[in-house]
C-alpha positions in Angstrom: -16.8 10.2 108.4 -19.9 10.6 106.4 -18.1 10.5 103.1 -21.4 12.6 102.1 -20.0 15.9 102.8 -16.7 15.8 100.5 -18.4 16.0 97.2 -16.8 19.4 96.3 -12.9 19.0 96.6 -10.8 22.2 98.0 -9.6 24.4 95.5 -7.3 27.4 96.2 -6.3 30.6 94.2 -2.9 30.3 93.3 -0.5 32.4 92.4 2.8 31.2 90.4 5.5 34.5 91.0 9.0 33.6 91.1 11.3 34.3 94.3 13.6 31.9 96.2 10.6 29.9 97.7 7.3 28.3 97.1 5.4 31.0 96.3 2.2 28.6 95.3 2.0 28.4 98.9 0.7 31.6 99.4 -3.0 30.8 98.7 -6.5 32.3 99.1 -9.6 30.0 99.2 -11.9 30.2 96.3 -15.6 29.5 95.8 -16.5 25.9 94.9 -16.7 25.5 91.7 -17.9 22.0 89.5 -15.3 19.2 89.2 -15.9 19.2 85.4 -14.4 22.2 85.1 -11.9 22.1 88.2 -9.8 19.1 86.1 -10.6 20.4 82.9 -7.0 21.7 82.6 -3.4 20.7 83.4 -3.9 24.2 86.0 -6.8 23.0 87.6 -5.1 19.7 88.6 -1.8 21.9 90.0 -4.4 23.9 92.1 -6.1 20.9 93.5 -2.9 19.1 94.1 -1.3 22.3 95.7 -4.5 22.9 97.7 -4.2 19.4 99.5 -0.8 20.1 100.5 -2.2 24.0 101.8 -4.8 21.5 104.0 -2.0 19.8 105.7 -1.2 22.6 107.5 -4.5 22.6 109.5 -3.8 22.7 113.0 -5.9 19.0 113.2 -3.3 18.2 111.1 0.2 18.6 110.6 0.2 22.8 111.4 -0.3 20.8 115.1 -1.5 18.2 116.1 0.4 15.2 114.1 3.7 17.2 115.0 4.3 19.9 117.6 1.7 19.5 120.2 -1.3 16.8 120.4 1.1 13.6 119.4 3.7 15.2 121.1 1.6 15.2 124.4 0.5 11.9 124.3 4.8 11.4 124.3 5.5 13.2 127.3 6.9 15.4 125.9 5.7 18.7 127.8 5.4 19.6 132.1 1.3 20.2 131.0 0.1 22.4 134.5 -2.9 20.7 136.1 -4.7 23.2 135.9 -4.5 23.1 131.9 -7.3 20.6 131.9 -7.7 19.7 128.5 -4.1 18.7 127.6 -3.0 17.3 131.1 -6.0 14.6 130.6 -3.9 14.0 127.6 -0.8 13.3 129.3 -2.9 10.6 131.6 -4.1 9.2 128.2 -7.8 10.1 129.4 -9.5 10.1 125.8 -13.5 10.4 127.4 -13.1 14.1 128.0 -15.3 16.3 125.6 -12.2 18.5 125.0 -9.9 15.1 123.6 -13.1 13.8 121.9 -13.2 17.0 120.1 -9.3 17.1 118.8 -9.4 13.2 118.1 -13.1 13.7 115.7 -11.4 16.8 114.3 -8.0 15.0 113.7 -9.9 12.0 111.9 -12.1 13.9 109.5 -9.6 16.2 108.4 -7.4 13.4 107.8 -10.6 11.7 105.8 -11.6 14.6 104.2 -8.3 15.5 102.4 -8.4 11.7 101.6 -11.4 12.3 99.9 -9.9 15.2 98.0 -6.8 13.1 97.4 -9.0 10.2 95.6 -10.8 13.0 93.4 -7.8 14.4 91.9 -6.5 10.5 91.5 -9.8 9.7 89.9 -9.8 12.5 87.5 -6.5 11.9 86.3 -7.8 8.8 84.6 -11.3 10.5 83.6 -9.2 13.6 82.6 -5.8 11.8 81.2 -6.1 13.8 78.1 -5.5 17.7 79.8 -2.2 16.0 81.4 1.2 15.6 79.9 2.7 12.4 80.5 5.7 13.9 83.2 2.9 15.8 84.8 0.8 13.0 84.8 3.0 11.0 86.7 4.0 13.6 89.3 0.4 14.1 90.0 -0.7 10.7 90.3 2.4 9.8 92.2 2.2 12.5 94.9 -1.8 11.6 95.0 -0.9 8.1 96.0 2.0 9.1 98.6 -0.5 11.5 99.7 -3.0 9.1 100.3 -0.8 6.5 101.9 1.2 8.8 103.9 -2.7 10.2 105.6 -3.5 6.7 106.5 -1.3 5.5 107.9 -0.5 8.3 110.2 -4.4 8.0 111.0 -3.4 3.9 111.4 -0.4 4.8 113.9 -3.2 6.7 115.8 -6.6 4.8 115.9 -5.2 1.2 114.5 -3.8 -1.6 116.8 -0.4 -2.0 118.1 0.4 -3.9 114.9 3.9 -6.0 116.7 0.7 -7.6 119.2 -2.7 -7.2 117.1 -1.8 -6.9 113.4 -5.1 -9.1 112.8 -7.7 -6.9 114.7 -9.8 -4.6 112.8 -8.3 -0.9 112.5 -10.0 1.6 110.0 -11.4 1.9 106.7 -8.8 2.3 103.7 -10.6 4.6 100.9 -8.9 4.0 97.2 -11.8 5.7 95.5 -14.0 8.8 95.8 -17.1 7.6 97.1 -20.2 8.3 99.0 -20.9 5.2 100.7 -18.6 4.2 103.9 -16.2 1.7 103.4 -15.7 -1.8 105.8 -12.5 -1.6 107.9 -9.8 -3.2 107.5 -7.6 -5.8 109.5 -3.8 -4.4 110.3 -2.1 -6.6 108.2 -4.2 -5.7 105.4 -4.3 -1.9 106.1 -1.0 -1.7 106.0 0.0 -3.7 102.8 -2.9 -1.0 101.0 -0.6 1.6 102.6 2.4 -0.1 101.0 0.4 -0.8 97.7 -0.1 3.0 97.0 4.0 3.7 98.3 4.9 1.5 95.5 3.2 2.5 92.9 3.7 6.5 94.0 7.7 4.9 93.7 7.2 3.9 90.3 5.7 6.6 88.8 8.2 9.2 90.6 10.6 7.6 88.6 11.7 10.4 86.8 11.1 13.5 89.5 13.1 16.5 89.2 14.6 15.6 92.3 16.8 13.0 90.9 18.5 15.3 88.3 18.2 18.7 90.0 18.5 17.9 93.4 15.8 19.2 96.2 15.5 23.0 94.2 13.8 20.4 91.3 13.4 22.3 87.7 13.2 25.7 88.3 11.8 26.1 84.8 8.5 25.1 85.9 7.0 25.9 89.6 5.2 23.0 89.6 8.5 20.8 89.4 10.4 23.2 91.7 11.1 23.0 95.5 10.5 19.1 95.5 11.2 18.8 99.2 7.9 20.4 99.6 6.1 18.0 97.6 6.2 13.9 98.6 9.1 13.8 96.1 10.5 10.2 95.1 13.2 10.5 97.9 10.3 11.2 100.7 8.4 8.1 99.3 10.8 5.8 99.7 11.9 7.3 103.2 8.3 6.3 103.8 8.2 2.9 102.6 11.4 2.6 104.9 9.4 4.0 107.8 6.2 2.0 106.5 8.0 -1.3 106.7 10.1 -0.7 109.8 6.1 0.2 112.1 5.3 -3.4 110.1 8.6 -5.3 112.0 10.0 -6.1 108.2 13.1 -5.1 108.9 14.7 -6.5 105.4 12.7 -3.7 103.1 12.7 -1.3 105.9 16.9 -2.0 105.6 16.3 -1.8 101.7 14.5 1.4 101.5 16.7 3.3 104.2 19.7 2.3 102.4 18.1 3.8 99.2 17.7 7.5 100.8 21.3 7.2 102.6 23.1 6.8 99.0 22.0 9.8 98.2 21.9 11.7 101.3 25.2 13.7 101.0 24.7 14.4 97.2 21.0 16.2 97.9 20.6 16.0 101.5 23.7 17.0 103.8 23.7 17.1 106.8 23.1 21.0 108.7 26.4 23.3 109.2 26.6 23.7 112.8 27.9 27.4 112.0 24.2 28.0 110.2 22.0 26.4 113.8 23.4 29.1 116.7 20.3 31.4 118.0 23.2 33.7 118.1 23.3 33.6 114.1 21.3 36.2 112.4 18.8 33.7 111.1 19.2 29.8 112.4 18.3 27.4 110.6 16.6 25.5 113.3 14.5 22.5 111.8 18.3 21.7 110.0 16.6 22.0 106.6 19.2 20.3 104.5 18.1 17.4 106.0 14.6 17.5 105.0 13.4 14.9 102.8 9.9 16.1 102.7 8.5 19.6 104.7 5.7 21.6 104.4 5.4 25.1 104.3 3.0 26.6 106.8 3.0 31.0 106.5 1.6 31.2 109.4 4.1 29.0 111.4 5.0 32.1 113.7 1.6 31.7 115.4 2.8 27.8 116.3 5.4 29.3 118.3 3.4 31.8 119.4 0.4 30.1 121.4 2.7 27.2 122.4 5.7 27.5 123.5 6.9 31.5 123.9 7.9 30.9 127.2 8.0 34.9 127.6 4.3 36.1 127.0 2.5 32.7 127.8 1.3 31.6 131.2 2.3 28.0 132.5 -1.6 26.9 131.8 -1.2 27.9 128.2 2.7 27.0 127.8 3.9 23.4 126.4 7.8 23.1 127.6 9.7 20.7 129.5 11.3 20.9 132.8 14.9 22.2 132.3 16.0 19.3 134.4 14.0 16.8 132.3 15.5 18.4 129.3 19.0 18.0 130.6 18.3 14.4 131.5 17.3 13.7 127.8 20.0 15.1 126.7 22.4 13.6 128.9 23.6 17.2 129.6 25.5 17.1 126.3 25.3 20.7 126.2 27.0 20.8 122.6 24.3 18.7 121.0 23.3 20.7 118.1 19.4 19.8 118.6 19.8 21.4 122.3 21.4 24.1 121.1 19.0 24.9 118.3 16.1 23.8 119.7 15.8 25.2 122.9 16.9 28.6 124.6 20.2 29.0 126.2 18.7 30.1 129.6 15.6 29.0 131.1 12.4 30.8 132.4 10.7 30.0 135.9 7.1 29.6 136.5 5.6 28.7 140.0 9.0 27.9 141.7 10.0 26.0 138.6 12.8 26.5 136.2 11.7 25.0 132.4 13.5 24.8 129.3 11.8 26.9 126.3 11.4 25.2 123.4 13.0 27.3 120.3 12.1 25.2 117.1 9.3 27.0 116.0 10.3 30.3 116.5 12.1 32.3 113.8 11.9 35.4 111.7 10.5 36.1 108.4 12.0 33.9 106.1 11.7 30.2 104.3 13.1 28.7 107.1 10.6 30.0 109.9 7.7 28.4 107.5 8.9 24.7 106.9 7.2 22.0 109.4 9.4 18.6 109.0 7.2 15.6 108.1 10.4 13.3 107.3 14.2 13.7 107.8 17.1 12.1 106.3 18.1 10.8 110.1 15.1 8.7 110.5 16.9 6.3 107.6 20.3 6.4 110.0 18.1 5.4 112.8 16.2 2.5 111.2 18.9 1.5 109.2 21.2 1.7 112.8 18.3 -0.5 114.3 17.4 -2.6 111.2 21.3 -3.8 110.2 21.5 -7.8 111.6 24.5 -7.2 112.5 25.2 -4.7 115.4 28.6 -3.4 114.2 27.1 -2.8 110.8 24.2 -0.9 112.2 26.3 1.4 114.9 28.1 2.9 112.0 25.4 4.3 110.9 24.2 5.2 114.2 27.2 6.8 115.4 27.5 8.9 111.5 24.4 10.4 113.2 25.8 11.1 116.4 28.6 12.7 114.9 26.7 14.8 113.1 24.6 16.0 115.8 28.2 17.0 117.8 28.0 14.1 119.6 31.1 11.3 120.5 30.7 7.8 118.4 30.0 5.1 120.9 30.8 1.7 121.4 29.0 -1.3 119.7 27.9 -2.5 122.9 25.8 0.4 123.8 23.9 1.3 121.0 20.9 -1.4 121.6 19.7 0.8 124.6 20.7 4.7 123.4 18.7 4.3 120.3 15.9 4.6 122.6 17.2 7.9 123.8 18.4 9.1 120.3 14.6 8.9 119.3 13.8 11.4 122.2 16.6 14.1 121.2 16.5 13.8 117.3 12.5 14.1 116.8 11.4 16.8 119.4 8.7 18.7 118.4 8.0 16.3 115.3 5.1 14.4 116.2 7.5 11.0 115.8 7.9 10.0 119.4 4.4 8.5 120.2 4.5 6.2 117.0 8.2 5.1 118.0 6.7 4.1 121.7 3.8 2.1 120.1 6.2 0.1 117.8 8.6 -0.7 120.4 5.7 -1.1 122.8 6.8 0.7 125.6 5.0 0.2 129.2 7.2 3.1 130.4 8.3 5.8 128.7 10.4 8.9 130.1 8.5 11.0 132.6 7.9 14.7 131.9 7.6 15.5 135.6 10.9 13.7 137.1 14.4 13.2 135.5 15.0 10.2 137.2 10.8 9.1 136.7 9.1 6.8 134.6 5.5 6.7 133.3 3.8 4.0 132.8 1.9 3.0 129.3 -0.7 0.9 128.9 -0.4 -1.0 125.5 -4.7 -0.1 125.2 -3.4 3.7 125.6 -1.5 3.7 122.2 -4.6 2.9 120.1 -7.5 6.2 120.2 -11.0 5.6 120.1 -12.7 5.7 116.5 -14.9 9.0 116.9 -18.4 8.6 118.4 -20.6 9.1 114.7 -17.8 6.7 113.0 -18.6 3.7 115.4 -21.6 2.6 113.3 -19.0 2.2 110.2 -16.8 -0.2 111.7 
């Protein structure tokens, strides 16, 4: 990325009204203005802060591609019609195509570019310490760092190594400063202690969030320090350093930091009311948002649902959705599995002599809950602790407190080492999760999205994407 163009940092209009969501969210771009006078005050550093958070949503980004459909596809997660070019060269991990080469550039200087951003507002809270409280300047700085971390190493999980076989190799640059010039890559192993560097200190200057007094609603005295699950809150970092050292194989920390978040996951974080996830209720709460450590809020997440998955009004070329008999298989034809029942629709639509399973996550109607896109859930900390616990009694109990809150049956000790595999497919549809799990566990064969009984087959080299074309002479 030439680091050339990200002098000027997004800024957003924002406006701060009070109703029963994040209302900061509701933005309008402004014109570029100096960065002496965007961090002149303690309001120019909520804008900037806010407007990184807006970016996420970009559909290179999060409002897509890193959850609902590029990752997602790379997972076999979708029946992608041949005749859909572009994203059925995705499912044969084909990256040469000008149409991949295009998401995968677009995906990596988005990703840099907010990074960029990111580094300016952490550089000008030292420059500009003066303009910020001391509780303000620790939630900025904190969520900068998280921010930072959290962007690479979701680019790492895409264009690094498969860190369990390669930690050594060479991945990708790792920017701590706002800078022109490009930056030497890194090796894995060094990559991803940065990653946990930034996690740590975000950790320690989160110390006193709202969240830990108020709960997720945060101080609703001040919009800035309201609606902390919308913000990389100092819950949502230390889910991440749990998920950071768990992709690492450091299972002790990744035990450690789970353990953290599950202490006070029924205090802030409950798991959903099956009464409040039935399509048949008025409004369902469909991405169980109780659970939701850390979510962003997209306005325009109706249009996700929309042009990807509204099985009525889309035809099979433009349509992600699995093959009702593939969906059955992954759910074991547990039919009262709350994520079936909330995620997909009750009947199924055919296309070309073939019956598929719409998928229902992203639709919804006007309302807080048809505008949050998960980015981390408190069941990700049952699964790692479930996988990461030495002992396998010890780890089913968490794995089966999951089950049991998904409507599911608690299962013997004996069986949890190969269903965590499938609880991984059922708990993170649509979530952009999948892919990374695969290339952790390095997988050669992953569920098929073609055949309910069928395999396909994963080359390790398929898990790592190819560093854009104009990066190559950076690396």
């Amino acid at each position: 990325m030439d680091m050339r163009k990200c002098i000027y940092i997004i800024l957003t209009v924002l406006a701060f009204t009070l109703y029963g969501c994040s209302d900061w969210l509701d933005v309008k771009p402004s014109d570029r203005v100096s960065e002496e006078n965007a961090f002149s005050t303690l309001s120019g550093f909520k804008k900037a802060l806010n407007g990184v958070y807006v970016e996420l949503n970009q559909n290179e980004l999060y409002g897509r591609s890193l959850t609902c459909e590029f990752v997602e596809i790379l997972a076999q997660r979708y029946a992608i019609d041949q005749e859909a070019s572009g994203n059925y060269l995705l499912t044969q991990y084909n990256y040469i195509g000008s149409d991949a080469k295009g998401r995968i550039s677009s995906i990596w200087s988005k990703a840099y570019n907010l990074i960029a951003n990111t580094n300016l507002i952490l550089k000008n809270c030292e420059e500009n310490r003066s303009v910020l409280p001391d509780d303000h300047y620790c939630l900025v700085k904190g969520e900068g760092l998280a921010l930072r971390a959290m962007l690479h190493f979701d680019l790492f999980r895409l264009f690094g190594p498969v860190y369990g076989k390669d930690s050594a190799l060479t991945s990708i640059p790792y920017y701590k400063e706002f800078v022109l010039e490009v930056k030497p890559s890194l090796v894995g192993n060094e990559f991803i202690q940065e990653v946990i560097n930034d996690l740590l200190q975000a950790e320690e200057l989160l110390q006193h969030d709202p969240i830990i007094e108020y709960g997720p609603q945060g101080d609703r005295l001040d919009n800035f320090k309201s609606d902390r699950n919308l913000r990389l809150n100092y819950y949502a970092v230390q889910a991440l350093l749990a998920r950071v050292y768990m992709y690492r194989g450091d299972k002790v920390k990744a035990l450690e930091y789970a353990k953290k978040v599950i202490t006070i996951q029924k205090k802030w974080f409950p798991w959903v009311d099956p009464m409040t996830i039935a399509a048949s209720s008025e409004n369902p709460d469909r991405m169980f948002s109780s659970e939701l450590l850390f979510a962003l809020q997209n306005l325009n997440r109706s249009s996700i649902f929309t042009s990807l998955f509204d099985g009525d009004n889309l035809k099979l070329t433009a349509l992600l959705v699995p093959r009702e008999d593939v969906a059955n298989e992954v759910f074991e034809n547990e039919k009262q599995d709350y994520r079936l029942i909330s995620g997909f629709a009750s009947s199924s639509v055919e296309l070309g002599g073939v019956n598929y399973k719409v998928f229902n996550k992203y639709h919804g109607k006007d309302s807080l809950l048809s505008q949050v896109i998960p980015m981390i859930r408190v069941s990700e900390m049952y699964m790692i602790a479930a996988e990461a616990e030495p002992k396998v009694a010890d780890g089913v109990v968490y794995f089966n407190e999951l089950r049991n809150n998904r409507g599911l049956e608690s299962i013997p000790d004996r069986w949890m080492s190969f269903m965590l595999d499938e609880e991984w497919c059922r708990e993170f549809y649509g979530e952009g999760q999948l892919f990374f799990f695969y290339k952790r566990k390095m997988k050669t064969s992953v569920q098929s999205a073609y055949d309910r009984y069928g395999m396909t087959s994963v080359n390790l080299k398929n898990y790592v994407l190819p560093i854009p074309d104009g990066e190559l002479q950076y690396n």
